[in-house]
DRENLOZA-577781 format. One record per residue (C-alpha): x, y, z; residue in three letters; residue number from 1. Coordinates in steps of 0.5 Angstrom, whole numbers. Each point is the difference from the previous one (the first is absolute). Layout:
N
<node x="X" y="Y" z="Z" resn="ALA" resi="NUM"/>
...
This chain:
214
<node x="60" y="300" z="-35" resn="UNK" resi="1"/>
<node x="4" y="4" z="5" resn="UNK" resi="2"/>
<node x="3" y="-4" z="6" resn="UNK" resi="3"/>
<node x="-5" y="3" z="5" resn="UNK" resi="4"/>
<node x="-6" y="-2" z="-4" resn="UNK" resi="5"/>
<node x="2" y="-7" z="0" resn="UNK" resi="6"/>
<node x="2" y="-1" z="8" resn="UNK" resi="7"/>
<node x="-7" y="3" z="0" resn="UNK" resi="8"/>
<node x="-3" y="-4" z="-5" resn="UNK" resi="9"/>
<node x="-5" y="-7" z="0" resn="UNK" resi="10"/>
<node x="6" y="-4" z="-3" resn="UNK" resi="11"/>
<node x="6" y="1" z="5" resn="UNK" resi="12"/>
<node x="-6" y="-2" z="6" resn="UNK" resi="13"/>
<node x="-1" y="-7" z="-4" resn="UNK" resi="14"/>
<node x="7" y="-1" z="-1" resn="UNK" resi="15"/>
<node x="2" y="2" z="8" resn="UNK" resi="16"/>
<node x="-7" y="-5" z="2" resn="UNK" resi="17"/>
<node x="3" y="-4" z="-5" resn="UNK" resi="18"/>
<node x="7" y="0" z="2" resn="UNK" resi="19"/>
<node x="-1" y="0" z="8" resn="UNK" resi="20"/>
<node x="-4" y="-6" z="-2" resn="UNK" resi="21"/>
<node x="6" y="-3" z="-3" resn="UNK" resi="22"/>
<node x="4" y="1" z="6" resn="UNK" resi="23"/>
<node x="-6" y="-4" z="5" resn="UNK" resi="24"/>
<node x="-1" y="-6" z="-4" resn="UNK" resi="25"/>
<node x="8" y="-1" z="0" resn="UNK" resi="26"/>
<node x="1" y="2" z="7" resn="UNK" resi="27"/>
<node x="-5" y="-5" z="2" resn="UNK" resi="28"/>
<node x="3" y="-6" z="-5" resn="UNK" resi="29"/>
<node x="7" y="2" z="3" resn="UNK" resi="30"/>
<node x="-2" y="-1" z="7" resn="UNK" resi="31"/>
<node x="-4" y="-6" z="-1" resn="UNK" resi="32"/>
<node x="5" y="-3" z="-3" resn="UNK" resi="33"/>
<node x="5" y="1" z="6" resn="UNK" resi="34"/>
<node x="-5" y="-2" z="4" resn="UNK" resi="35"/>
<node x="-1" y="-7" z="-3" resn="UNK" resi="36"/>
<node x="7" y="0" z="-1" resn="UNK" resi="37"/>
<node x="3" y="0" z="8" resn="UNK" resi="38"/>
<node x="-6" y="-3" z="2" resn="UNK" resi="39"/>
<node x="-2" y="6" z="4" resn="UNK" resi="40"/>
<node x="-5" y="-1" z="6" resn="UNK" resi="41"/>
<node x="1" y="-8" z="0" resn="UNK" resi="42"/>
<node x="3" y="-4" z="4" resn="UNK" resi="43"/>
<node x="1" y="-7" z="2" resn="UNK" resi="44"/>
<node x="0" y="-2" z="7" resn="UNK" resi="45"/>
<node x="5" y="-5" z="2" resn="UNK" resi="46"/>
<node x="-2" y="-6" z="2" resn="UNK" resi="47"/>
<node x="4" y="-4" z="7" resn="UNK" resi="48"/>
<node x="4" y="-5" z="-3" resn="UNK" resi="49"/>
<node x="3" y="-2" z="7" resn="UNK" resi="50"/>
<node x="0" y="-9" z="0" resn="UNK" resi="51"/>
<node x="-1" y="0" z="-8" resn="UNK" resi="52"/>
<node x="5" y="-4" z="-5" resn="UNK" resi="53"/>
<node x="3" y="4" z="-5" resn="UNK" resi="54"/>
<node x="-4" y="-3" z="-5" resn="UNK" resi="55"/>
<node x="-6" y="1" z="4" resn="UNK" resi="56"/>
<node x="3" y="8" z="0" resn="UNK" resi="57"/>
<node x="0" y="0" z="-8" resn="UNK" resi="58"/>
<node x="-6" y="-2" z="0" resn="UNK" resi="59"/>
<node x="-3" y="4" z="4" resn="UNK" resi="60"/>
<node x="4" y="7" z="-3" resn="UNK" resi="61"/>
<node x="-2" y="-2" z="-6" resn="UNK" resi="62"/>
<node x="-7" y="0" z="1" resn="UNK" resi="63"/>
<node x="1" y="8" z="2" resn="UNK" resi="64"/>
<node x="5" y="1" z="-5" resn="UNK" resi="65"/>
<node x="6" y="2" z="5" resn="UNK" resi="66"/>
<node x="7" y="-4" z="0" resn="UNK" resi="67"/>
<node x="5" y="-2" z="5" resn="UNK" resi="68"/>
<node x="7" y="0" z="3" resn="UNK" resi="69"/>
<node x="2" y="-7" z="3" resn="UNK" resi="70"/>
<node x="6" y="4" z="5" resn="UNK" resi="71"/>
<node x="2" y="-6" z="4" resn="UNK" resi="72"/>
<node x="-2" y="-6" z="4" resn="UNK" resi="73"/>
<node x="1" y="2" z="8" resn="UNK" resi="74"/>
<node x="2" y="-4" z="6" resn="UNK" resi="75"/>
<node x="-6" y="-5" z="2" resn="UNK" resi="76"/>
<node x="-6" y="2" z="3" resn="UNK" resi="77"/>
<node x="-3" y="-5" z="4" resn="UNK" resi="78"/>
<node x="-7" y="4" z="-1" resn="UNK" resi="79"/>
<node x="0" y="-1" z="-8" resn="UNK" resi="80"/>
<node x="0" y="-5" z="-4" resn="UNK" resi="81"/>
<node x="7" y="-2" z="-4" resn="UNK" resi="82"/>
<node x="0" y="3" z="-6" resn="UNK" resi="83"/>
<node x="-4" y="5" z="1" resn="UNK" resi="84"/>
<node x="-1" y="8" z="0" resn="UNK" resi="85"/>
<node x="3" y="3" z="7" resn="UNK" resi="86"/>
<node x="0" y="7" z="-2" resn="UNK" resi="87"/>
<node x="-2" y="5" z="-6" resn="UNK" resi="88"/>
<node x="0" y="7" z="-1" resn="UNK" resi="89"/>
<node x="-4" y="4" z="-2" resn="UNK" resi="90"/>
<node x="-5" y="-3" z="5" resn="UNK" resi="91"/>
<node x="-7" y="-2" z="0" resn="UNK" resi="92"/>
<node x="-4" y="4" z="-1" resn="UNK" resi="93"/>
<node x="4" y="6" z="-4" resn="UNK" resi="94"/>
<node x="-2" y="3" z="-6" resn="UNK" resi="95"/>
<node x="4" y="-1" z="-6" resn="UNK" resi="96"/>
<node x="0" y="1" z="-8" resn="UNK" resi="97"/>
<node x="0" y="-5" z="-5" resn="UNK" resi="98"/>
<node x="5" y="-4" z="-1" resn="UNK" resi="99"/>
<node x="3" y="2" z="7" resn="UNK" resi="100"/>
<node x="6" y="-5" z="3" resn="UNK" resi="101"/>
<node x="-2" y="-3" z="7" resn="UNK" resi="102"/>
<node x="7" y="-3" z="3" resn="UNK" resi="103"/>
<node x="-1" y="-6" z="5" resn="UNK" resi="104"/>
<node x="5" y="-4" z="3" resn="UNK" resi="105"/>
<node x="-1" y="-8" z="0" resn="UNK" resi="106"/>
<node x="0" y="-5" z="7" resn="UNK" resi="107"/>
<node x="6" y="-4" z="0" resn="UNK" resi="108"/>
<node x="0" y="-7" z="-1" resn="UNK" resi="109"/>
<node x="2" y="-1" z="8" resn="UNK" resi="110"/>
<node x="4" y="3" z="5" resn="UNK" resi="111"/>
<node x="7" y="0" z="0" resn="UNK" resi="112"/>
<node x="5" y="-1" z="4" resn="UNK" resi="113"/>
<node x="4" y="3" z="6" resn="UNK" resi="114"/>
<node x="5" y="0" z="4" resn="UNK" resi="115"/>
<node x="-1" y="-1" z="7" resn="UNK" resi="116"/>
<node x="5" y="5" z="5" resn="UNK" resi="117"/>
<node x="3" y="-1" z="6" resn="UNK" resi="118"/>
<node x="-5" y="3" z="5" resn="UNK" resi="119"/>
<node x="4" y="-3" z="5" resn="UNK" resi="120"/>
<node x="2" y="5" z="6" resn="UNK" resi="121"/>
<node x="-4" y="6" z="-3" resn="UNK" resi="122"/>
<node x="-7" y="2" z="4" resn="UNK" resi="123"/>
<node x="-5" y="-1" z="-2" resn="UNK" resi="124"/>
<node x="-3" y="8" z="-2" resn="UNK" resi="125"/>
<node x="7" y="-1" z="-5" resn="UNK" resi="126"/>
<node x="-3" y="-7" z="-3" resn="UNK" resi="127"/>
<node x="-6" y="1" z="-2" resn="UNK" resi="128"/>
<node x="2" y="6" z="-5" resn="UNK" resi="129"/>
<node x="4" y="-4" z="-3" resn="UNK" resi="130"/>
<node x="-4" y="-5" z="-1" resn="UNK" resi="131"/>
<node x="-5" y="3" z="-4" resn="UNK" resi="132"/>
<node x="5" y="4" z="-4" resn="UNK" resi="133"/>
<node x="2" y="-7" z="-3" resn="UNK" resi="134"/>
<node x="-9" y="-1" z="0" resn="UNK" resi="135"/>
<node x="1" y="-6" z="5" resn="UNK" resi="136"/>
<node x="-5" y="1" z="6" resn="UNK" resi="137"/>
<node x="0" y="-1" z="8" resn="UNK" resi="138"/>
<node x="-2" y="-6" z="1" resn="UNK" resi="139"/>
<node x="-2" y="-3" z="8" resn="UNK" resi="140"/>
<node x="4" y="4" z="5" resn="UNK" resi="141"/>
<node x="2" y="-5" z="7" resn="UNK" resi="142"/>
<node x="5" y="1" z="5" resn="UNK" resi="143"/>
<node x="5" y="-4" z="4" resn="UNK" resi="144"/>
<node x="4" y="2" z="7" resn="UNK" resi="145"/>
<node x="5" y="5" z="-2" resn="UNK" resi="146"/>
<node x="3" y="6" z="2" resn="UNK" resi="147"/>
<node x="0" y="4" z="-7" resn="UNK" resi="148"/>
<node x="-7" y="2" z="0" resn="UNK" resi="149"/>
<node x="-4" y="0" z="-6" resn="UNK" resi="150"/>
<node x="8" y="-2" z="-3" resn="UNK" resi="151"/>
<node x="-2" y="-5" z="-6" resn="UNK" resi="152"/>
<node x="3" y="-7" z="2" resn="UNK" resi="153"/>
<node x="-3" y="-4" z="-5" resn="UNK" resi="154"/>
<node x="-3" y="0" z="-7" resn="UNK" resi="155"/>
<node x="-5" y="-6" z="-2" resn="UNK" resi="156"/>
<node x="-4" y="-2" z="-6" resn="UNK" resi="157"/>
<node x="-5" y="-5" z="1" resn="UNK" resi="158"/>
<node x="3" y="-2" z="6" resn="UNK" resi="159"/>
<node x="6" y="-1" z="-2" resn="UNK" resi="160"/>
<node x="6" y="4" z="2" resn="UNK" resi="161"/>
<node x="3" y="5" z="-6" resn="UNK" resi="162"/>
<node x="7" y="2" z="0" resn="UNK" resi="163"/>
<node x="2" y="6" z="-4" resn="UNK" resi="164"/>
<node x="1" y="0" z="-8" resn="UNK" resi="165"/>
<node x="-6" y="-6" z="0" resn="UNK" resi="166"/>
<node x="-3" y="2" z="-7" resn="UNK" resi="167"/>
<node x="-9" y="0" z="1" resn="UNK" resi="168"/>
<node x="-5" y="3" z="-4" resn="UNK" resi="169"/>
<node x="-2" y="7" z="0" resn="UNK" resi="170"/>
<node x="-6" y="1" z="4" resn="UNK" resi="171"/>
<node x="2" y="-5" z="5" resn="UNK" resi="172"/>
<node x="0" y="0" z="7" resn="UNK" resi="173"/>
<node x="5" y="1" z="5" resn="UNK" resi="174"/>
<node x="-2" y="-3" z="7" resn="UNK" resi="175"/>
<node x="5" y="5" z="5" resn="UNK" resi="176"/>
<node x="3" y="-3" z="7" resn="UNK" resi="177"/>
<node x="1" y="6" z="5" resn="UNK" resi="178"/>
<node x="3" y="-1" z="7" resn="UNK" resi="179"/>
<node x="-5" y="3" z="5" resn="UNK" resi="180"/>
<node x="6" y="3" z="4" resn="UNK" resi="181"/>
<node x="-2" y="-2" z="8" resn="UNK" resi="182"/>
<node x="6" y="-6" z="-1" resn="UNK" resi="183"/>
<node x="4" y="5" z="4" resn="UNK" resi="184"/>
<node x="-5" y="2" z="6" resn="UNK" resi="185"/>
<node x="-2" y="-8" z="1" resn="UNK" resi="186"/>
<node x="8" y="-1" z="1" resn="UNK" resi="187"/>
<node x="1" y="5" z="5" resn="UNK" resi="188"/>
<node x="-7" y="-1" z="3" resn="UNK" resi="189"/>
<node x="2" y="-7" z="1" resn="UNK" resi="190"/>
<node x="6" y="1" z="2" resn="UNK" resi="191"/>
<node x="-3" y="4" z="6" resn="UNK" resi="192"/>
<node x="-5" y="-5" z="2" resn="UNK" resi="193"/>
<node x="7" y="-6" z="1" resn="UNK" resi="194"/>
<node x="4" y="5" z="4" resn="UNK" resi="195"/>
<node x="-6" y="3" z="5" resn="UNK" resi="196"/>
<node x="-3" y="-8" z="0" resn="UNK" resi="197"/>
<node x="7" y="-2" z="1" resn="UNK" resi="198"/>
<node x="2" y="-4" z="8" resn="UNK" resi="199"/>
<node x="6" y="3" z="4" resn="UNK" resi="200"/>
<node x="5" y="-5" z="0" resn="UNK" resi="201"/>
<node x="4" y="-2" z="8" resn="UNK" resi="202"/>
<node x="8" y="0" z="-1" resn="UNK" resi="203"/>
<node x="1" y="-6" z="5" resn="UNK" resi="204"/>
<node x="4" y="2" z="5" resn="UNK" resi="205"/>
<node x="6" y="-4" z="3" resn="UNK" resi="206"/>
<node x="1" y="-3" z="6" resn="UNK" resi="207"/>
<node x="6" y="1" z="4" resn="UNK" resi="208"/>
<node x="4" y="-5" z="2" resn="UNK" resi="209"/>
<node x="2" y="0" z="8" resn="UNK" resi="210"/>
<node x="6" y="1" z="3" resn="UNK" resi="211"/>
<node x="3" y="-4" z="3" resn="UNK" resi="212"/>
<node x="0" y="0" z="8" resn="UNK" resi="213"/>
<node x="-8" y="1" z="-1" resn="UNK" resi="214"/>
């Protein structure tokens, strides 16, 4: 049989159709199985962890077959309770694949502690930054005759004077003594009121003694 009668002949067709045929059945079992193999189309919604344990955390990822990361504990969060989970990433909601790992941060036991500085004598626009740079907070503000106005002249601690240097709990308030800056203006105003009140006094005068021959 010449070459061009074959290409042309029943034969070569059945084993093109056959060929072709082949080629399909294995195209489709090589994405089939790459599809199985990466998951692909199915995702695991991450659950909020905010307030759980760890081991309430493993728990609950396992049933969704993701793992996590503990990265560290964080200062203390008054609004979660201790040894809690404050922070995690990815965050809830996001879609992840299997055995994808969620990073959370842990709430520490308490709050520590920091070192109160010397406020003494800086305004109070100055103060209050620093404050919350160290995670203290603005306490209760009052004021007392001074002539520095807003110029802090006091740090207390429930009720207590606090000097500079004090060691307190993070997140703890400082109550702030400003001076009202009028002590200058009532010292002259008053100053003003003596001298216009104030009664001229006579010199007395002498008597001449008499001559004599008078």
């Amino acid at each position: 049989m010449s070459l061009r009668n074959y290409f042309t002949s029943r034969v070569f067709f059945m084993q093109m159709l056959a060929a072709i045929v082949i080629v399909c059945v294995i195209s489709y079992l090589f994405f089939h199985w790459l599809t199985f193999t990466t998951n692909h189309g199915e995702e695991i919604t991450v659950p909020n962890l905010a307030k759980l344990t760890e081991e309430q955390v493993e728990e609950k990822l396992d049933d969704l077959d993701l793992d996590y990361v503990l990265l560290d504990s964080v200062d203390y969060n008054k609004d979660f309770p201790k040894h809690t989970v404050v922070e995690q990433d990815p965050l809830p909601g996001a879609k992840v694949k299997e055995d994808r790992k969620v990073y959370i941060k842990i709430n520490s036991s308490g709050f520590k502690m920091v070192t109160v500085p010397n406020l003494v004598q800086k305004t109070y626009r100055q103060a209050v930054p620093t404050l919350r740079s160290l995670g203290l907070e603005e306490g209760e503000i009052t004021y007392k005759p001074d002539m520095g106005k807003d110029m802090v002249l006091e740090m207390r601690y429930n009720g207590k004077k606090l000097n500079p240097g004090t060691k307190v709990f993070k997140s703890s308030k400082i109550d702030l003594v400003l001076g009202d800056g009028k002590v200058q203006f009532e010292e002259m105003e008053q100053d003003t009121t003596a001298t216009s009140t104030e009664t001229p006094v006579e010199e007395p005068q002498t008597e001449t003694p008499p001559t004599d021959g008078q």
